[in-house]
C-alpha positions as CSV (number, residue, x, y, z in Angstrom):
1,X,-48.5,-38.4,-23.3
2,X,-46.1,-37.6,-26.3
3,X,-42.5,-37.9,-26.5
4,X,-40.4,-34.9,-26.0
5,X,-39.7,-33.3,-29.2
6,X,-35.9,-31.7,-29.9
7,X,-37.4,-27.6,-29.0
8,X,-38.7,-29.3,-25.7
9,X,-34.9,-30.9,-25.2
10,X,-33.4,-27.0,-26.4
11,X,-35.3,-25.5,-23.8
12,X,-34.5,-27.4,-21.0
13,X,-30.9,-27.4,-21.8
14,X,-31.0,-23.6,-22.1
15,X,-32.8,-23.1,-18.7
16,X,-29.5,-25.7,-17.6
17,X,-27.2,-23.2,-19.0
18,X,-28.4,-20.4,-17.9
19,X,-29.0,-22.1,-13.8
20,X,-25.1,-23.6,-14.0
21,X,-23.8,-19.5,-15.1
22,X,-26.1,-18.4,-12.1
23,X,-24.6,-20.4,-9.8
24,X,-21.2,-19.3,-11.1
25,X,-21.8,-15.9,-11.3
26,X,-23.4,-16.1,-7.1
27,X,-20.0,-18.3,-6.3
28,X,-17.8,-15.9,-8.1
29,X,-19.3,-13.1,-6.0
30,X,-20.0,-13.9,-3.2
31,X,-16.8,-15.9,-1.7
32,X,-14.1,-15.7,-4.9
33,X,-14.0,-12.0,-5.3
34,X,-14.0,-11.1,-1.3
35,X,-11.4,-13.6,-0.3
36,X,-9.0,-12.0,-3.6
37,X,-9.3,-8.3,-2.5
38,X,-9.4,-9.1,1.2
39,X,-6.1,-7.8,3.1
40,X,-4.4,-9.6,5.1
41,X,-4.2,-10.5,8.7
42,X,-2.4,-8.3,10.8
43,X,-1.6,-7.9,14.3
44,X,-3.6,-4.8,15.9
45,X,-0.5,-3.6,17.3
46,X,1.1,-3.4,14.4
47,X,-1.8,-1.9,12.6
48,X,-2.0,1.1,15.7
49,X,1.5,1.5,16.9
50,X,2.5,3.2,20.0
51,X,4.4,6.3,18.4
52,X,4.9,7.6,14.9
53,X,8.5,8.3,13.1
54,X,8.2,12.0,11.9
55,X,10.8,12.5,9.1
56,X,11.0,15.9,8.3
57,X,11.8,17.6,4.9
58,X,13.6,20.4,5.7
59,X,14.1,23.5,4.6
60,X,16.3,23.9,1.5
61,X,16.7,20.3,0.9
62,X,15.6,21.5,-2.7
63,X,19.9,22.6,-2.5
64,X,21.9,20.0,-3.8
65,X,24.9,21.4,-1.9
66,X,22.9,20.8,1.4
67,X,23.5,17.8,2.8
68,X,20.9,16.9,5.5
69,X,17.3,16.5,3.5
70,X,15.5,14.0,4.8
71,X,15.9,14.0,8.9
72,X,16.7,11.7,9.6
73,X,18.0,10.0,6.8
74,X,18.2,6.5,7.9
75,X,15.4,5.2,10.5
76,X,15.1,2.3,11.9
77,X,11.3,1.3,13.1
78,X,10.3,-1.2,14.7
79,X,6.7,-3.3,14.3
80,X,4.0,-2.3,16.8
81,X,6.5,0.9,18.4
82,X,7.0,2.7,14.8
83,X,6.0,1.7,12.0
84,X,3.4,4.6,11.1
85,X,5.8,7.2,9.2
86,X,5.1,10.4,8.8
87,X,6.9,12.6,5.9
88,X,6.5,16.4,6.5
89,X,7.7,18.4,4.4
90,X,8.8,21.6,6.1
91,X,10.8,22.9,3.4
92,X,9.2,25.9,0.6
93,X,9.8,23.6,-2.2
94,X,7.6,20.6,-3.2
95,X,9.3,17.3,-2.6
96,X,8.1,13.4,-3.4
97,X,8.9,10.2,-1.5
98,X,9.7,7.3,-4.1
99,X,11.0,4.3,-3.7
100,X,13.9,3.3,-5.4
101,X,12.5,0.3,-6.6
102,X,8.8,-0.5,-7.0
103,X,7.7,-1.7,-3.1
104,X,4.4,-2.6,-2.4
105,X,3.2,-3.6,1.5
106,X,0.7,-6.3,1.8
107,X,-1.6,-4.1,4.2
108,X,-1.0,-0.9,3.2
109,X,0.0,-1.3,-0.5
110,X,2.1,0.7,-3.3
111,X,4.6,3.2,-1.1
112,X,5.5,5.9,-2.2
113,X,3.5,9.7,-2.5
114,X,0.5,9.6,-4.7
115,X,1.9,12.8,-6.2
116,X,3.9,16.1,-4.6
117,X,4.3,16.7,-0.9
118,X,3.5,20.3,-1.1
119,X,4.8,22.6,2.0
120,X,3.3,21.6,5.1
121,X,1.7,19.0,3.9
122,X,2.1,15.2,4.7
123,X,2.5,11.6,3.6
124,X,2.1,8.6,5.4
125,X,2.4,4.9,5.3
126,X,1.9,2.1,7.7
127,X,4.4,-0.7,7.2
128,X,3.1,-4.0,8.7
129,X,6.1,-6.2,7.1
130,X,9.7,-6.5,8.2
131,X,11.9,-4.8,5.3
132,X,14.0,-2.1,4.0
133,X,12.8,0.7,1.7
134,X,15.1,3.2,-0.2
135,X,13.8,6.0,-1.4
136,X,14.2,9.4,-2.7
137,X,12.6,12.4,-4.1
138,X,12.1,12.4,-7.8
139,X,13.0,16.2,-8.5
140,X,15.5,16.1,-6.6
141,X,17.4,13.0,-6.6
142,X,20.2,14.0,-4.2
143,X,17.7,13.5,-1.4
144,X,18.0,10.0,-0.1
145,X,16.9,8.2,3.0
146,X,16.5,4.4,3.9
147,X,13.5,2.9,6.2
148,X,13.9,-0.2,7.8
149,X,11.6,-2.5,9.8
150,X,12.0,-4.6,11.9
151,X,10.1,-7.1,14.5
152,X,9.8,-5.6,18.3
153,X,11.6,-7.3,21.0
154,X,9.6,-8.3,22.9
């Protein structure tokens, strides 16, 4: 039997390379990746509450001179009663709801509309964490309102 010669030694540390990167790429996959876009663990009652808020856009809140916009304009929900919120927007002028500052939930995400709330349409958001979120609407920045959550008593 001859010795090994150096392409005999190449090849098998090629086929090493190439096994160690297969076994990287399988880890990486198959437990890394899931566990880094997995949500977190919530509570089912906090993820199907017992009621909904419904704040309600209403009509000529587009007026700056009008002072009720967002009804109501301060809400206070509560984890597992609340905390789905509804926006409708019952007004004839497309609105937004964006936060004053960049607010992202854990669950549920980025808040904020993807775009316009057009007239009698919707947007929703599930908080799941105890917080406060002020927001507004971007074309029309006189129209204000506050959310915050809280944990249920009981």
């Amino acid at each position: 039997m001859s010795a090994p010669t150096s392409s005999h030694a190449y090849g098998i540390g090629v086929i090493a390379i190439i096994v160690a990167l297969s076994a990287s790429v399988v880890f990486y996959t198959s437990y890394y990746l899931p566990e880094s876009l997995a949500k977190p663990s919530v509570d089912e009652h906090v993820l199907h509450p017992v009621e909904e808020m419904i704040i309600d856009m209403i009509p000529g809140s587009a007026n700056p001179e009008q002072q009720d916009n967002f009804v109501p304009k301060l809400v206070n929900v509560q984890l597992s009663i609340d905390n789905h919120v509804i926006w409708t927007n019952s007004d004839e002028t497309p609105h937004t709801v964006t936060p004053d500052h960049r607010h992202e939930d854990s669950y549920s995400g980025d808040f904020g509309s993807p775009g316009v709330v057009k007239p009698g349409e919707t947007y929703e958001f599930l908080f799941t964490e105890e917080q406060e979120v002020a927001y507004h609407c971007s074309p029309h920045p006189w129209m204000t309102g506050t959310v915050t959550v809280t944990k249920a008593r009981f």
